[in-house]
N, C-alpha and C positions, 0 to 999 in steps of 0.2 A: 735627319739633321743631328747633327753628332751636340755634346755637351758645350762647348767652344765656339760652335757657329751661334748656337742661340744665345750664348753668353756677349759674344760678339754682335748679334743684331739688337740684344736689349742695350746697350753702352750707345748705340748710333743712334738709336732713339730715341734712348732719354740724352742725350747731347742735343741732337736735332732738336728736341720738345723745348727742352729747358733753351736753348737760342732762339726759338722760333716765338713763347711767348715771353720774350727779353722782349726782342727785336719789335714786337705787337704793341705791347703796351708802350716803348717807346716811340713807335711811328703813331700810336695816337697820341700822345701827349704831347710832342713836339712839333707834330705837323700835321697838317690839312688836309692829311689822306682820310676818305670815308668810302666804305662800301666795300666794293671790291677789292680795289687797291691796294690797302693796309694790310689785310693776311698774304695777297700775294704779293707786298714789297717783301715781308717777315720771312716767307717761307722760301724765296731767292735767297736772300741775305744769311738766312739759318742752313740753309745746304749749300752756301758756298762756302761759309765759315767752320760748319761741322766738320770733326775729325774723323778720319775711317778706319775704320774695325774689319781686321778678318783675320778668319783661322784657317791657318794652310799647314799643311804636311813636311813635316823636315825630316831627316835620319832622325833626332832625338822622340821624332812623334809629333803629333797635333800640337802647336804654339798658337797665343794669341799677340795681333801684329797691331801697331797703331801708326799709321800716316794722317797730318796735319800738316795746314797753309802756314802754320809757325813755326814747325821746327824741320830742323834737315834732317832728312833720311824717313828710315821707317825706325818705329820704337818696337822694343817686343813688351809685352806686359806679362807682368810676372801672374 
């Protein structure tokens, strides 16, 4: 795993983390989900919302790449 892949998989994770306990604490607060339900509304809601991270190979070398439900295209990250 090259510098870029792991830099790229720590970014998806803490995005995922940080939406997932967003999304948690507010499906307890607002609604009448308990048990089960609540982390696995969270953890839909957070991987469908999460941004993706990856590093792929150009002529110029290793880039890191960001595709999101909000914006068009893919982004490159500097």
């Amino acid at each position: 795993m090259t510098k870029l892949q792991t830099r790229a998989f720590l970014y998806q994770l803490g995005c995922f983390a940080v939406l997932f306990i967003s999304f948690r604490f507010l499906i307890y607060t607002f609604t009448n989900l308990t048990g089960f339900w609540a982390p696995t509304t969270a953890f839909v809601i957070g991987t469908i919302l999460s941004p993706i991270f990856r590093a792929m190979k150009t002529k110029e070398g290793e880039k890191l790449f960001m595709s999101w439900l909000f914006i068009k295209g893919v982004r490159e990250i500097g």
